[in-house]
PLY file of the C-alpha trace (Angstrom):
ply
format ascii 1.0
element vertex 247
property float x
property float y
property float z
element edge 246
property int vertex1
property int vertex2
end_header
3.40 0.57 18.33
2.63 3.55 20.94
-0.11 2.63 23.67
-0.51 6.38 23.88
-4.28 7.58 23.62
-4.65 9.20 20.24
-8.35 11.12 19.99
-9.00 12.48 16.04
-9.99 15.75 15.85
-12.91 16.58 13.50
-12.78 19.01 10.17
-15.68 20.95 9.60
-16.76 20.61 5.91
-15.38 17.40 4.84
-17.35 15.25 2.61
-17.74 11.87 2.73
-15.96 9.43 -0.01
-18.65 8.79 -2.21
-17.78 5.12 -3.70
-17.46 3.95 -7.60
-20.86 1.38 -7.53
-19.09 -2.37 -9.27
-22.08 -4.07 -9.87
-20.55 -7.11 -11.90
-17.18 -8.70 -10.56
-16.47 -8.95 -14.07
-16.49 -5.43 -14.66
-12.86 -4.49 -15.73
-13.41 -0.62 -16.19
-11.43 0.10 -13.29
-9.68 3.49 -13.17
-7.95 5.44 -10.06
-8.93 8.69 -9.36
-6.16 12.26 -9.80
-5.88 12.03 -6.23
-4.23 8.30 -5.90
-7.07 7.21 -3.99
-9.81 4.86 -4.75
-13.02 2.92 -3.10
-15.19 1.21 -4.84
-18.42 -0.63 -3.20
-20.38 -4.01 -4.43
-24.04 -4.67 -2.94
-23.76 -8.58 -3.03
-26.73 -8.98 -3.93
-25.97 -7.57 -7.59
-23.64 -10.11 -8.09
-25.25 -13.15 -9.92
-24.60 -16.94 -9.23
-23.22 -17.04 -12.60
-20.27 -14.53 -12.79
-19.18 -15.52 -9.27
-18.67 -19.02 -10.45
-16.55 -17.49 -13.02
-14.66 -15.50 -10.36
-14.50 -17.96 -7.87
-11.82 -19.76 -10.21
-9.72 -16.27 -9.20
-8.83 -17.17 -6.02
-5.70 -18.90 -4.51
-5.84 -21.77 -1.64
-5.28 -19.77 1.04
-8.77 -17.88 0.07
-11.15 -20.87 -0.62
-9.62 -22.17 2.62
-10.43 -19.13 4.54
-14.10 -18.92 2.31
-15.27 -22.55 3.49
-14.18 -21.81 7.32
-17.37 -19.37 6.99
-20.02 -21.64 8.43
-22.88 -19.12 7.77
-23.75 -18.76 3.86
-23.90 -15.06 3.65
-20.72 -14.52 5.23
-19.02 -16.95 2.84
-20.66 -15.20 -0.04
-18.91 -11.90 1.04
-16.07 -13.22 1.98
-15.69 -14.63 -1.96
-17.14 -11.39 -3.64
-14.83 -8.79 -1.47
-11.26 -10.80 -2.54
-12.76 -11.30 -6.02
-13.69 -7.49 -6.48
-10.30 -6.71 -4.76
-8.72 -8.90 -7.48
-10.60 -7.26 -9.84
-9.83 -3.64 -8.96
-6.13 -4.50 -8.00
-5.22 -6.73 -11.59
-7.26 -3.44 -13.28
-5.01 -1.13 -11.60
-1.58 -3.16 -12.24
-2.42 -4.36 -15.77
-2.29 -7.81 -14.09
-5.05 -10.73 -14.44
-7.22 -11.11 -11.64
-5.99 -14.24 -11.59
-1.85 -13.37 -11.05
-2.55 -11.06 -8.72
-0.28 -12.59 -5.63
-1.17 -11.19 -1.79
1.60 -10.21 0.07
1.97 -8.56 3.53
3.34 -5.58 4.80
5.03 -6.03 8.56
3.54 -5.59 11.56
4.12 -2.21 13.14
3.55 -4.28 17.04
5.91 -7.56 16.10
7.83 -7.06 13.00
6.01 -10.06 12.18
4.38 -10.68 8.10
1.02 -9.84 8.63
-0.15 -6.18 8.76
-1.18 -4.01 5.62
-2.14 -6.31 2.82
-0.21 -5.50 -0.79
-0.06 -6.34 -4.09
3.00 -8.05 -4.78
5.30 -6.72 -7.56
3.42 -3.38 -7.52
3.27 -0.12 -5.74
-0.26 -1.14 -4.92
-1.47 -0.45 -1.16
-5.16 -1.43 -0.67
-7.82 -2.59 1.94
-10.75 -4.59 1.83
-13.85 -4.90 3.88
-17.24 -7.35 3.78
-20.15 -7.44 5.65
-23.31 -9.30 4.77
-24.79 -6.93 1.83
-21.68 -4.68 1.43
-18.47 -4.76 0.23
-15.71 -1.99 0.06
-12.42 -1.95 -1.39
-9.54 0.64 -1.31
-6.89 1.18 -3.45
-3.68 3.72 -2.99
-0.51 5.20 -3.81
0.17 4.92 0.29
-1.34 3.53 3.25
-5.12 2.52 3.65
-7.58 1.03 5.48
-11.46 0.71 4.83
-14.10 -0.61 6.86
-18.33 -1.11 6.36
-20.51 -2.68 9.17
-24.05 -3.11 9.56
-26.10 -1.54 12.08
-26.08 -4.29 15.28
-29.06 -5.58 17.43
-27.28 -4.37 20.54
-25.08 -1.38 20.31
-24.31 -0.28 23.95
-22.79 -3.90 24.66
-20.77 -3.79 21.58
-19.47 -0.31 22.47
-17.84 -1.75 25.61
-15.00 -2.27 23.08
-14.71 0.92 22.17
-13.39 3.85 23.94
-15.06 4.82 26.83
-16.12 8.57 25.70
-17.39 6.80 22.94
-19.40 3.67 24.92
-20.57 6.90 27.02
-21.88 8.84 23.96
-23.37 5.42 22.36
-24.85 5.14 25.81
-26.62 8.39 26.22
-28.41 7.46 22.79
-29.46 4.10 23.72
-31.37 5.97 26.52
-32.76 9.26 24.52
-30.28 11.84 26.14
-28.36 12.20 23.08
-29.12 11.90 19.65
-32.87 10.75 19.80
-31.82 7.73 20.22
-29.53 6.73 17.22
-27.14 4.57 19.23
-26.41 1.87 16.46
-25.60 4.66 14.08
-23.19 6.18 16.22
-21.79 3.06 17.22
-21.41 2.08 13.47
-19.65 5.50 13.08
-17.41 5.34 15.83
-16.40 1.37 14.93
-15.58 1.42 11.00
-13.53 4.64 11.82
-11.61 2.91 14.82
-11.39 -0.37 11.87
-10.31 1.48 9.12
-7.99 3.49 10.83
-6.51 0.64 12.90
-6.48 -1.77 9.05
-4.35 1.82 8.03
-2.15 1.23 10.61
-1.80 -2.29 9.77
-2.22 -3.62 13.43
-5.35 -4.41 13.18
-7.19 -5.38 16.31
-3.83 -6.06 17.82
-3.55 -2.14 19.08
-6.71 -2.02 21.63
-9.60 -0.03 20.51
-10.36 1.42 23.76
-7.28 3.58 23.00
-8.35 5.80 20.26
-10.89 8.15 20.04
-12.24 8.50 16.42
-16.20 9.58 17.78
-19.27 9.01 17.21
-20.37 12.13 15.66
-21.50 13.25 12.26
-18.57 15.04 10.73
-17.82 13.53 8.02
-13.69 13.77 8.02
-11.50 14.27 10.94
-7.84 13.65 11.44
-5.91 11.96 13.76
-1.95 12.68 14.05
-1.12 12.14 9.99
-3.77 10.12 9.22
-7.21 11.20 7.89
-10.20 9.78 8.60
-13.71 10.13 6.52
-16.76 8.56 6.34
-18.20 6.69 3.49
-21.02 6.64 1.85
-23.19 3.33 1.78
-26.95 2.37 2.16
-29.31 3.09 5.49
-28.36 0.18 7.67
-24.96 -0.10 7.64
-21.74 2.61 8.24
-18.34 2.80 6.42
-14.76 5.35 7.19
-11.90 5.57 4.82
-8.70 6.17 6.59
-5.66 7.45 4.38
-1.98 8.49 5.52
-1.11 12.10 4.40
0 1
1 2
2 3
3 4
4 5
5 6
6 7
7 8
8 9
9 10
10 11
11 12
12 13
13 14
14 15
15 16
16 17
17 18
18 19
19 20
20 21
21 22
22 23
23 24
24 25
25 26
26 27
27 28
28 29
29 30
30 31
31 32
32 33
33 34
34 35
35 36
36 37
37 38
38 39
39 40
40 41
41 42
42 43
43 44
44 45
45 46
46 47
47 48
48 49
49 50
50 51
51 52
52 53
53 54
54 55
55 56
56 57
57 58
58 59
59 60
60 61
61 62
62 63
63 64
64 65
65 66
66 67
67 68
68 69
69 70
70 71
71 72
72 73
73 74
74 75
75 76
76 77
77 78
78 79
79 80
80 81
81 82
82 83
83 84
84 85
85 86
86 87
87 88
88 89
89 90
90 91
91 92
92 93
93 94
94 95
95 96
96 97
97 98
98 99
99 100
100 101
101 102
102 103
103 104
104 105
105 106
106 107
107 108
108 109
109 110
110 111
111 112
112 113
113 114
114 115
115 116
116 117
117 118
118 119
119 120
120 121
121 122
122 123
123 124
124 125
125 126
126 127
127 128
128 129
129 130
130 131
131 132
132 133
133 134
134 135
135 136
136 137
137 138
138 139
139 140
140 141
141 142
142 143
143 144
144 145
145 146
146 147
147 148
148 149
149 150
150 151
151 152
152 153
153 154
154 155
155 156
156 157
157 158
158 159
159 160
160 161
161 162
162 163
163 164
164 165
165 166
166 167
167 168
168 169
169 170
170 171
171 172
172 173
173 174
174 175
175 176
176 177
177 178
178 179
179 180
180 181
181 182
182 183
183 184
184 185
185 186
186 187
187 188
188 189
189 190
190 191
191 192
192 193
193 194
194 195
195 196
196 197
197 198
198 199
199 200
200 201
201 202
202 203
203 204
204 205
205 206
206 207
207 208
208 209
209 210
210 211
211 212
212 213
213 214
214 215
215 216
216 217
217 218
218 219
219 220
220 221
221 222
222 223
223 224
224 225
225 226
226 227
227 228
228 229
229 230
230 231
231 232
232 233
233 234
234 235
235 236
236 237
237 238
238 239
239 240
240 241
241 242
242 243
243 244
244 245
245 246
């Protein structure tokens, strides 16, 4: 994997990806879009006590081992509902039970290694998952995806530290009222689940440094970045999603 810079360049007009709302985990009206590319989003708080009991049963050892190493309930509660939904959407999607559906890993583009893009074993399936406490998002496509949500943090300017230093600058400058009015944890939410999504694409992960890549922290909804393309998603005040997709 290149250590070069990479800095996406924005497209004027682009709309964000507007999710498919799955407001029951049990839901199995699952469908992909024309365009091979899919992202549905679950509020957690729509899914009841009782159906994720039912879907809880769904996962495999490796995912109620990872669930219980949550020590804070609400994290543990995403953690369950975003690999359920994924199940979900994924068995829809392959005509497989939510409960066959078998995790496998792409290689990772730094060390070769077994752990980069997840997939759907047995299946041309590529798709992405992300959780945050009140949100999940997952992707599905015919090629290479990431997706990220966050919510808004208490301190944005020493979070952006991680980020590349135009953007720390321009997360900066909002923090103190020269840019933006002051909306420094949306445009560090902006610049961070585009950075995520697009490095989850990649299937590095955090393992290429964020400080790298350029991805911004303004309001255009799409932008590319060498063949990938990058677009924001939609999702409730509070919290900030991107959708990145190979071409």
């Amino acid at each position: 994997m290149t250590r070069d810079v990479a800095q996406a360049v924005p497209e004027p007009g682009e709309e964000p990806v507007v999710p498919v709302v799955l407001e029951s985990v049990l839901n199995t009206s699952v469908v992909l879009p024309s365009d091979g590319v899919g992202v549905w989003r679950v509020p957690t708080e729509t899914v009841g006590d009782e159906q994720l009991e039912v879907a809880r049963e769904w996962l495999d050892e490796g995912e109620r081992q990872q669930a219980s190493s949550y020590v804070r309930a609400e994290l543990r509660r995403a953690y369950v509902i975003a690999h359920v939904a994924t199940r979900l959407v994924v068995g829809a999607l392959s005509d497989t039970p939510p409960e066959k559906v078998v995790w496998g890993r792409h290689p990772c583009p730094g060390c070769g290694e077994p752990h980069g893009r997840p997939r759907a074993e047995r299946s041309g399936i590529e798709f992405s998952l992300s959780h945050t406490p009140g949100q999940v998002l997952v992707a599905v496509a015919d090629r290479p995806v990431g997706v990220d949500v966050e919510r808004h943090p208490d301190d944005p300017v020493a979070l952006a530290k991680l980020l590349h230093p135009d953007e720390y600058d321009e997360i900066a400058a909002a923090a103190h009222g020269t840019l933006d009015g002051g909306r420094a944890t949306v445009r560090f939410t902006r610049a961070w689940s585009r950075t995520e999504a697009y490095l989850k694409g990649l299937g590095i992960g955090l393992g290429r440094d964020p400080h790298l890549d350029y991805l911004g922290t303004d309001d255009a909804a799409g932008r590319s970045l060498g063949a990938w393309r990058v677009r924001d998603v939609v999702v409730p005040d509070g919290y900030g999603a991107a959708l990145a997709v190979l071409v």
